[in-house]
C-alpha positions as CSV (number, residue, x, y, z in Angstrom):
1,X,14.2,-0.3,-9.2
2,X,10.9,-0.8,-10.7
3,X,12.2,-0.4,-14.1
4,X,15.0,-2.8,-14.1
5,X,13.0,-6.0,-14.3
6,X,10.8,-5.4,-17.4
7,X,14.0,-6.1,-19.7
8,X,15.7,-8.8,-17.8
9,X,15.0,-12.3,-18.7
10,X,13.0,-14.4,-16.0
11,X,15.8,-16.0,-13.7
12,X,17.6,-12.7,-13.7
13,X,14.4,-10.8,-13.1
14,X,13.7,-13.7,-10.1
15,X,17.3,-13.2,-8.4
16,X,17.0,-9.7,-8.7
17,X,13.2,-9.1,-6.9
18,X,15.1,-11.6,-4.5
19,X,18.0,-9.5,-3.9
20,X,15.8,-6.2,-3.9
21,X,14.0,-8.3,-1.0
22,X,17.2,-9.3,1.0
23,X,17.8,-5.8,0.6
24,X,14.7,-4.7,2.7
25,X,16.0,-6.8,5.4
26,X,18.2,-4.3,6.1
27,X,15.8,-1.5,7.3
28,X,14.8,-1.9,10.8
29,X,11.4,-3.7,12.1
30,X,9.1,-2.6,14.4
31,X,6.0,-4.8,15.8
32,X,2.5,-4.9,14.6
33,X,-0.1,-5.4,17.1
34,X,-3.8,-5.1,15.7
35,X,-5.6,-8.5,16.0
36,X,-8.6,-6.7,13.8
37,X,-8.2,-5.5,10.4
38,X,-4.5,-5.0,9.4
39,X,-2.7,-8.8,9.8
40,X,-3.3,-10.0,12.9
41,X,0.2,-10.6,14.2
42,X,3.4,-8.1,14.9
43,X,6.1,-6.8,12.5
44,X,5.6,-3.8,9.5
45,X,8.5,-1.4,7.9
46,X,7.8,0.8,4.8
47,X,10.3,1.8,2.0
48,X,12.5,4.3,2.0
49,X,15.0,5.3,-0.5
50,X,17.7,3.3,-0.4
51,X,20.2,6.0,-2.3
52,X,19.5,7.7,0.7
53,X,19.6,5.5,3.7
54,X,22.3,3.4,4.9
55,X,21.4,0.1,7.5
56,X,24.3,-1.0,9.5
57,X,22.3,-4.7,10.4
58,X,23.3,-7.4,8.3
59,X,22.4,-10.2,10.4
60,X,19.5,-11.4,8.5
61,X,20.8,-10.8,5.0
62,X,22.3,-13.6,2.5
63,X,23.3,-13.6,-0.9
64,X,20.4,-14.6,-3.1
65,X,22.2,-17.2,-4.7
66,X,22.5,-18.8,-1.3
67,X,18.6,-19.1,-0.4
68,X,17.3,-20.0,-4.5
69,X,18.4,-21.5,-6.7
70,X,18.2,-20.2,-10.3
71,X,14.3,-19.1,-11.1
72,X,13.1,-21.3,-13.6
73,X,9.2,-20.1,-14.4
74,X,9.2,-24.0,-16.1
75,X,10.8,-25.9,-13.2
76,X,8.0,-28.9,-13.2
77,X,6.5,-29.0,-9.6
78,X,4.7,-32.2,-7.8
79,X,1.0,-32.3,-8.1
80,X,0.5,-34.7,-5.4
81,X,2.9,-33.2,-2.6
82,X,1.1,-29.7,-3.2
83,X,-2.1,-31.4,-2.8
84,X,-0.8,-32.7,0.0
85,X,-0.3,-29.4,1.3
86,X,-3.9,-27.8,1.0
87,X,-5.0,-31.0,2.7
88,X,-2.5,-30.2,5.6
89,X,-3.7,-26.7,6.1
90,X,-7.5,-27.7,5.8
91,X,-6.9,-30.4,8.8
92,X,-4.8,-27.6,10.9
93,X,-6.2,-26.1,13.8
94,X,-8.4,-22.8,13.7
95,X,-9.0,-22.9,9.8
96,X,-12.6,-24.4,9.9
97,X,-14.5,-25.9,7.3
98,X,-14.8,-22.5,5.0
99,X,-11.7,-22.6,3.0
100,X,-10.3,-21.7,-0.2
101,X,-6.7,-22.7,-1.4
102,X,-4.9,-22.3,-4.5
103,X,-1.2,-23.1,-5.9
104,X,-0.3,-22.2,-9.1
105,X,2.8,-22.0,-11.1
106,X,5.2,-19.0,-12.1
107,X,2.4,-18.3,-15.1
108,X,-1.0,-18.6,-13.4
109,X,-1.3,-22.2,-14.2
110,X,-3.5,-24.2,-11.3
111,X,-1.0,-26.9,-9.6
112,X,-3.6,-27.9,-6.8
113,X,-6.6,-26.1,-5.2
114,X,-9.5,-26.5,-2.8
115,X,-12.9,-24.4,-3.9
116,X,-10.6,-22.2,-5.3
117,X,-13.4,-21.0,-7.6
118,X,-15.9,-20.1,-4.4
119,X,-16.0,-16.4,-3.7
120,X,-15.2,-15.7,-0.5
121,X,-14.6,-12.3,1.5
122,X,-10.4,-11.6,1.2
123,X,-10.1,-8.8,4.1
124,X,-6.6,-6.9,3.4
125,X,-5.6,-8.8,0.1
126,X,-7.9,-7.0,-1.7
127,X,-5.3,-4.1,-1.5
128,X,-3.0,-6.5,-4.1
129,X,-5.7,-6.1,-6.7
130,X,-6.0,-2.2,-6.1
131,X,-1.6,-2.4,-6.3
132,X,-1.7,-4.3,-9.5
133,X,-4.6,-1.6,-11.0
134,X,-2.6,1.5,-10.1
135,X,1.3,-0.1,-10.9
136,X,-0.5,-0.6,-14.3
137,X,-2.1,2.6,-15.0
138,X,-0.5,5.5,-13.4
139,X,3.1,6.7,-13.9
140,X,5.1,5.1,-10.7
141,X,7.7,7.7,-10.6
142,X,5.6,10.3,-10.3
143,X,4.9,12.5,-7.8
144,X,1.7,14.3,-5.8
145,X,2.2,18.0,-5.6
146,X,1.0,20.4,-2.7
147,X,1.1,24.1,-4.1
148,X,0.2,27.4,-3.6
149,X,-1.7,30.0,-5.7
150,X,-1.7,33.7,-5.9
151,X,-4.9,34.9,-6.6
152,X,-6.9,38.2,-6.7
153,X,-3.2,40.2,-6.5
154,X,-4.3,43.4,-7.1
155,X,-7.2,43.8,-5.1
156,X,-7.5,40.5,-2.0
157,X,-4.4,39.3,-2.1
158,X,-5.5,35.3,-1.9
159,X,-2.8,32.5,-1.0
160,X,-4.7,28.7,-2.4
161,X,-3.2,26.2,-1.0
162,X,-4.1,23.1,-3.3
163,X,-3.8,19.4,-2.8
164,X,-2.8,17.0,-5.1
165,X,-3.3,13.8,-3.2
166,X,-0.7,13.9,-0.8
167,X,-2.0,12.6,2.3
168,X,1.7,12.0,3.7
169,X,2.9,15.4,4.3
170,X,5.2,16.5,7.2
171,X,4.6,19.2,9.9
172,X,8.0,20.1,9.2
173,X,10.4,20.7,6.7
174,X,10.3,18.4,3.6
175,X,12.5,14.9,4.3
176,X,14.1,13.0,1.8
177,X,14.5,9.9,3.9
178,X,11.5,9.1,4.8
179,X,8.1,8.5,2.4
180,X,6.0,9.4,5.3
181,X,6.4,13.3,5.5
182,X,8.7,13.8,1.9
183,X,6.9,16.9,1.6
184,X,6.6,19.3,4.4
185,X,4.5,22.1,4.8
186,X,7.4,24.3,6.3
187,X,8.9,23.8,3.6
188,X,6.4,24.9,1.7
189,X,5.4,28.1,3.7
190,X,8.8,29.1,3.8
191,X,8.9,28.6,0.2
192,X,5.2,30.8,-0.4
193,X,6.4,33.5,1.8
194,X,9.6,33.8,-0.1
195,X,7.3,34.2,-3.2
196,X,5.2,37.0,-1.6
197,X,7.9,38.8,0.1
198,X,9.3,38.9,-3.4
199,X,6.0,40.2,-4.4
200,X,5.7,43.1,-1.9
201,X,3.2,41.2,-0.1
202,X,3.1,40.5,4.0
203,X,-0.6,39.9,4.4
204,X,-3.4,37.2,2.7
205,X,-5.9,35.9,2.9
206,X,-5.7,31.6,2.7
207,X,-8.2,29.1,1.3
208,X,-7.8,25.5,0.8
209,X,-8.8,23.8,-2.4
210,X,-10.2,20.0,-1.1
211,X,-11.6,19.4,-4.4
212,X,-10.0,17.3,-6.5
213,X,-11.7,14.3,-5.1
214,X,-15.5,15.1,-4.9
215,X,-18.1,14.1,-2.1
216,X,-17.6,10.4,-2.6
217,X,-14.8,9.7,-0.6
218,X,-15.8,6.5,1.8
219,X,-17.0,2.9,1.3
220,X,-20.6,2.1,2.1
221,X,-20.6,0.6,5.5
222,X,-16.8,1.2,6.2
223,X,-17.8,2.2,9.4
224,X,-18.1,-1.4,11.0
225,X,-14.9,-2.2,10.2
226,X,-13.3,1.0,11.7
227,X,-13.4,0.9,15.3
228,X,-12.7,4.2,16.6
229,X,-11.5,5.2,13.6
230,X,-8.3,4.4,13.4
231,X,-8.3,2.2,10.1
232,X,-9.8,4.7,7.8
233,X,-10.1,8.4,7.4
234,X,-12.0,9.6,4.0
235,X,-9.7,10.3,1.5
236,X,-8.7,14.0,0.8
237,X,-6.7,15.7,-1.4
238,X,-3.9,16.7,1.8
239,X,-2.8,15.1,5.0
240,X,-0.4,15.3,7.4
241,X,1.1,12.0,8.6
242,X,-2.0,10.5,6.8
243,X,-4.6,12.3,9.7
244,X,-3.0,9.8,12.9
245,X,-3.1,12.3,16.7
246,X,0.0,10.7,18.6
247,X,-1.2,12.8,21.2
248,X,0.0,9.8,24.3
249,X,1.5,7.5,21.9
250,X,5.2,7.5,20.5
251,X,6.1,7.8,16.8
252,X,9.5,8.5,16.7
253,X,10.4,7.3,13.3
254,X,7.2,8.3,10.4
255,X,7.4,5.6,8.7
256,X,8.0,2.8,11.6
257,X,4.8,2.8,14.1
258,X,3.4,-0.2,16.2
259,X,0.4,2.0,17.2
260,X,-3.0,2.6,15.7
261,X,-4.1,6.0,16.9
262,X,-7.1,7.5,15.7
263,X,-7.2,9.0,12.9
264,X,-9.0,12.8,12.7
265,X,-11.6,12.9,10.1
266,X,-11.1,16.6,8.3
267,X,-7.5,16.0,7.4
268,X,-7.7,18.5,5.0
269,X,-8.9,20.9,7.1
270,X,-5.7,20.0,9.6
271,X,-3.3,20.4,6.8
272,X,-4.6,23.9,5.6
273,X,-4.5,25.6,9.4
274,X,-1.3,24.0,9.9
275,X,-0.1,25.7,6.8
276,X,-1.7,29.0,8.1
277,X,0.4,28.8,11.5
278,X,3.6,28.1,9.5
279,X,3.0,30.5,6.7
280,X,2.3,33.2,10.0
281,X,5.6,32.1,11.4
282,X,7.1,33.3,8.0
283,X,6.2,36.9,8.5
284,X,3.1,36.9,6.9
285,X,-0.3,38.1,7.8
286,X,-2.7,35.9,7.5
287,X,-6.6,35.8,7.0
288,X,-9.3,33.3,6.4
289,X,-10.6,33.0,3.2
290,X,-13.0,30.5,1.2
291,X,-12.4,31.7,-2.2
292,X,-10.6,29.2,-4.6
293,X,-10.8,30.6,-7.5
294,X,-8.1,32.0,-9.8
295,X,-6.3,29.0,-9.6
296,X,-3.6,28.6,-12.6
297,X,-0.2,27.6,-13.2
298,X,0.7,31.5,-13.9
299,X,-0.3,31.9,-10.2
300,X,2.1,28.9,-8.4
301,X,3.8,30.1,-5.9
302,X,5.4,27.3,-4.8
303,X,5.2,23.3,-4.5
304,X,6.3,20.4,-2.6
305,X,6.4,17.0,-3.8
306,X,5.4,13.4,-2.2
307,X,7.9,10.6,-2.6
308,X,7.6,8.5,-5.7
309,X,4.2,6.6,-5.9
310,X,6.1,3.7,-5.9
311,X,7.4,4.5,-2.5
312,X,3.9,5.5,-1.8
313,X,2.7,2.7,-2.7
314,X,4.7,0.2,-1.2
315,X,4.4,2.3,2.2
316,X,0.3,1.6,1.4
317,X,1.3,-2.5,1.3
318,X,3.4,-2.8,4.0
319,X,1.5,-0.7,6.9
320,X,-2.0,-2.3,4.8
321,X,-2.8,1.4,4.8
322,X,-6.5,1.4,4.2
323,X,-7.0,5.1,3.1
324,X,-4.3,5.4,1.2
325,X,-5.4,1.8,-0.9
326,X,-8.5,3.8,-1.3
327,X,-6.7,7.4,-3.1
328,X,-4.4,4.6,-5.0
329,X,-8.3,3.3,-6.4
330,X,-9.4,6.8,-6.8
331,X,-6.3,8.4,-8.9
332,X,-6.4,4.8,-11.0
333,X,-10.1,5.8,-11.9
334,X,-9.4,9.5,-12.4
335,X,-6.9,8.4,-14.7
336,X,-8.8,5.8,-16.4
337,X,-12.3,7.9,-16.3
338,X,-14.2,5.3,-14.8
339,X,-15.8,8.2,-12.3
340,X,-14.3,10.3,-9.0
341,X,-17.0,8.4,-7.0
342,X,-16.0,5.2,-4.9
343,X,-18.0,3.0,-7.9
344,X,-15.5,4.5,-10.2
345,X,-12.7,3.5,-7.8
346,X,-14.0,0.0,-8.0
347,X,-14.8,-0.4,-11.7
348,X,-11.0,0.6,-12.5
349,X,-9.9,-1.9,-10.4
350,X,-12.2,-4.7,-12.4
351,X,-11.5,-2.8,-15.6
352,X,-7.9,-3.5,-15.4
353,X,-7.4,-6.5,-13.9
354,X,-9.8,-7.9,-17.2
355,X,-7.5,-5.7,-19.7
356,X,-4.8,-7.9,-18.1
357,X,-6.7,-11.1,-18.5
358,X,-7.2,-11.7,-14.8
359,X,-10.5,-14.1,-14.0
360,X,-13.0,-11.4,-12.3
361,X,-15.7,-14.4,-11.9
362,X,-17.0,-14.0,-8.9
363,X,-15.3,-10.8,-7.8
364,X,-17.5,-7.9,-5.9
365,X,-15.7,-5.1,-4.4
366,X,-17.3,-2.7,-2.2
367,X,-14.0,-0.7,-1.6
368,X,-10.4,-1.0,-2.7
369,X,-8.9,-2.1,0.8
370,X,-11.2,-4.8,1.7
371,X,-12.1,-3.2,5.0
372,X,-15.7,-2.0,3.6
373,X,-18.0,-5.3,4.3
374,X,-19.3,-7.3,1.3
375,X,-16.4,-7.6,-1.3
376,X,-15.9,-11.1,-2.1
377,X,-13.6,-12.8,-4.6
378,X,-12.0,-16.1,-5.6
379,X,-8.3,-17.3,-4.7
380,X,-7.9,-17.5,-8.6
381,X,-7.8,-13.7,-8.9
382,X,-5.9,-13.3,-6.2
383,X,-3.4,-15.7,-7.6
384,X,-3.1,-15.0,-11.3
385,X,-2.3,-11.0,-9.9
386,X,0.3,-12.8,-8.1
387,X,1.1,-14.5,-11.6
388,X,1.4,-10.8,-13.2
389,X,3.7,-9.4,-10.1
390,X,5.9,-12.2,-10.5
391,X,6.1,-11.7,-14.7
392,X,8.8,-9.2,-15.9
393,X,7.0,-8.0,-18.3
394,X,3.3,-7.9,-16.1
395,X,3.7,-4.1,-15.5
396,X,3.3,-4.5,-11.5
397,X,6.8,-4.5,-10.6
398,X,6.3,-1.7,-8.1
399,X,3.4,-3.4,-6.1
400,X,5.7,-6.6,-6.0
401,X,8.7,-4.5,-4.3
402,X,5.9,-3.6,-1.8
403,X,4.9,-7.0,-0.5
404,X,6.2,-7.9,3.0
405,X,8.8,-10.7,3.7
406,X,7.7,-12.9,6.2
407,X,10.2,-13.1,9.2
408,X,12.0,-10.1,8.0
409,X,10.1,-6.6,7.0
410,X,6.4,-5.5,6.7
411,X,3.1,-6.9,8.8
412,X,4.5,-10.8,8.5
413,X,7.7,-9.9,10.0
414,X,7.1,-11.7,13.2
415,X,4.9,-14.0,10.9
416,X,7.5,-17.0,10.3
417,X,6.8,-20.4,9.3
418,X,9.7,-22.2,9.1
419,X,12.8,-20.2,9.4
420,X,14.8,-21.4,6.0
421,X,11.7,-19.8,4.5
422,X,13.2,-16.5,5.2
423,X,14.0,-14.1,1.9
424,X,11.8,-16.4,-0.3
425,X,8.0,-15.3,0.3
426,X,6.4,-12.1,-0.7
427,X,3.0,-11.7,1.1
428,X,0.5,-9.7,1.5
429,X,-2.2,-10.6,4.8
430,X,-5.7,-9.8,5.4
431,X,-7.7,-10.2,8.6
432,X,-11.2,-9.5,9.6
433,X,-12.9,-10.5,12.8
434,X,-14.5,-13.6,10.2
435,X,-11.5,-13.6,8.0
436,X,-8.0,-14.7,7.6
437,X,-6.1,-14.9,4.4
438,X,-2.6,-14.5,2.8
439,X,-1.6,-14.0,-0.5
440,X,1.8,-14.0,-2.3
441,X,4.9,-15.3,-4.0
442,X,7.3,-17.9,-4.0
443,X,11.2,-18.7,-4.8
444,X,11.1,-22.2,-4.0
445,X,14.1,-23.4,-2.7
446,X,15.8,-25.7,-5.7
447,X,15.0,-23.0,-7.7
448,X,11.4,-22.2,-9.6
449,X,8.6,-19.7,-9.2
450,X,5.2,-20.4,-7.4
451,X,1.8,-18.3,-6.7
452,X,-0.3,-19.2,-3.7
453,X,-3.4,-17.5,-2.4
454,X,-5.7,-18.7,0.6
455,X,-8.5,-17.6,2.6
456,X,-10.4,-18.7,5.5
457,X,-13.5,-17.4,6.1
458,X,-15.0,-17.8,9.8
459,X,-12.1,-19.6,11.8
460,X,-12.8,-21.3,14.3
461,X,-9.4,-19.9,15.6
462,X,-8.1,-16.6,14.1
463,X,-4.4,-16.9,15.7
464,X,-4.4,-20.6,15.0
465,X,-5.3,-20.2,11.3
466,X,-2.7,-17.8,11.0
467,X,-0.4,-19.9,12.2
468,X,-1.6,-22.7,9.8
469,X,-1.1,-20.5,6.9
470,X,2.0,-19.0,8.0
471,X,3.2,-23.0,8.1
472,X,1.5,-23.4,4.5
473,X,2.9,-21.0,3.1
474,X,6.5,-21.4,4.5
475,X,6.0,-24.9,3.2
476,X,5.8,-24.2,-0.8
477,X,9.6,-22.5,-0.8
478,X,10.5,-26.6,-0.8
479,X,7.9,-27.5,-3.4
């Protein structure tokens, strides 16, 4: 999917991202209740493979050419009636006097704006700069791998169980149909103690390798912005079911939650000992161990493999998954060698939103999720990313295919406007306890393309200026 639009031309590139859309209709909702830092109002889903998953709903669902017209990234659109609408939004109840608006054609090209070039703090929409960054950079069909070592075989038989950045593994056996819990570690015990029984061995000793991200692993001052902790847990190199205890709660699809439990804060000291008990279960002995080394590709025993970062991602959009925004900054600047640190997170970020000619004026990030306090940007870069999700040949066509729909799938599903603007926005929301702001794309209604970014900064109302920018936004499909 996130290959076919860099070679179609723009309209069929638009009516395909909207029937790709449509298509997500089809996978069930579930509400979204955080008033803090995640959106504000009810309704997320996640991707999941859609060669693998059949939805019997079509209720919601109509044919593309139905809702749009044909895309036309030069459809002409009326200067004064978008004016009009910032003017609207900045009069509505809630949205205060500390505003930024922008509108801006298929191309980046500023229709109407209000301070769109004050920097102002975006909450959650950060996260479509930190999408953009890693769809350009990393390989989007790839995979993270979990694996196991043998090492020391002749002497201390050792067992290393390495991560490779998957912070979504499953308890149990490895799942194709869901993203959350692709890989399992029963899968992967099964699959070591296979290895050693093969091997003559019933008894090792196990240590985890937690490396491959450093000491830096959490935003300066993340903390007041993580009540409880249940909005971020430190980055590691394994997790299961991204560190959340459902201990009380229920979770009875992975990748469909309304709850925010608290999330544990050694998640890759959970994974390992779960991997201990399973690998115990298997028939082997098993002993504690802190030695790593030895590690080598002549001494895999066995792997399992996250879904596709694209899935990942898209999951990391759609449930505004703070720690996993942060490992998507982290593997962009590992593979761009800004630095495994959280600076280096930040600087890929900057670095390649200015490769990709994206205005940075203004723009400090202090993390890649906009939960850490302090980052501040315009609407203009939020904007022209929007311009280079929306361009077939912009490189970000999997962070697009992992913006929710409002009134249909991810954190605006219960967000709705105006009802005939269903199937024609892709958003992403931020919210903060001073900060309310949406982001996204637009298939305007006669046909055409526009970009939109806003953000309110101290509302006077945070539900009401959601509800003001729900109404905006609803109101450019007929632009």
């Amino acid at each position: 999917m996130a290959d076919n639009g860099r070679t179609a031309s723009p309209a069929r590139h638009r009516v395909a991202v909207c029937a790709t859309c449509v298509a997500l209709t089809l996978a069930t909702g579930i509400g979204y209740t955080v008033a803090d830092v995640f959106d504000v109002a009810p309704g997320m889903l996640t991707l999941d493979p859609v060669a693998v998953r059949t939805y019997p709903d079509p209720a919601s669902t109509v044919a593309a050419g139905v809702v749009a017209g044909d895309a036309d990234a030069d459809k002409p659109v009326d200067k004064a009636q978008a004016a009009r609408l910032i003017e609207t939004l900045g009069k509505a109840e809630g949205v205060g006097s500390d505003y930024s608006v922008v509108i801006a054609d298929a191309k980046g090209n500023v229709v109407a704006e209000h301070e769109a070039g004050t920097a102002r703090e975006p909450a959650s929409t950060t996260k479509t700069l930190t999408a953009f960054a890693a769809a350009s950079t990393l390989e989007m069909g790839s995979t993270l791998d979990t694996s196991t070592y043998l090492t020391h075989a002749s002497d201390n038989p050792t067992v290393v169980l390495k991560g490779g950045g998957d912070m979504l593994l499953g308890l149990g056996e490895s799942d194709p149909s869901h993203v959350n819990g692709r890989a399992g570690l029963a899968t992967l015990a099964r699959r070591t103690a296979d290895a050693l029984k093969a091997k003559g061995i019933t008894s090792v000793a196990v240590a985890a390798d937690d490396t491959l991200f450093g000491d830096d692993r959490t935003p300066t001052d993340i903390d007041e912005n993580n009540g409880e902790n249940r909005y971020y847990t430190p980055i590691s190199s394994m997790a299961v079911d991204g560190g959340r205890d459902w201990t009380g709660l229920a979770a009875e699809d992975p990748d469909e939650f309304t709850d925010y439990p608290m999330l544990s804060q050694s998640t890759a000291d959970d994974a390992a000992a779960a991997f201990k008990g399973l690998l115990a279960q298997q028939g082997i002995q098993v002993l504690d161990s802190q030695d790593v080394s030895g590690v080598g590709e002549s001494a895999r025993l066995a792997k399992v493999s996250s879904a596709p970062l694209n899935e990942v991602l898209a999951f990391m959009l759609r449930h505004s998954d703070n720690t996993l925004a942060e490992l998507f900054g982290r593997l962009t600047a590992l593979k761009l060698g800004t630095g495994n640190s959280i600076d280096g997170d930040v600087k890929a970020v900057a670095k390649v939103l200015g490769e990709h000619g994206v205005s940075t004026e203004g723009m400090h990030l202090t993390s890649c999720s906009g939960l850490a306090p302090g980052t501040t940007l315009t609407v203009l870069t939020l904007a022209q990313v929007q311009s280079k999700y929306v361009d077939p040949d912009g490189g970000a066509a999997a962070a697009s295919e992992g913006l929710a729909l409002p009134g249909l799938v991810g954190t605006v599903r219960n967000r709705v406007g105006d009802d005939s603007a269903r199937g024609l926005l892709r958003v992403k929301t931020g919210a903060l306890d001073t900060v309310r702001s949406l982001v996204g794309n637009v298939s305007r209604a006669d046909g055409g393309v526009l970009t939109f970014a806003a953000i309110v900064n101290n509302p006077s109302n945070g539900w009401s200026a959601n509800q003001a920018l729900d109404a905006f936004a609803a109101s450019l499909t007929k632009l």
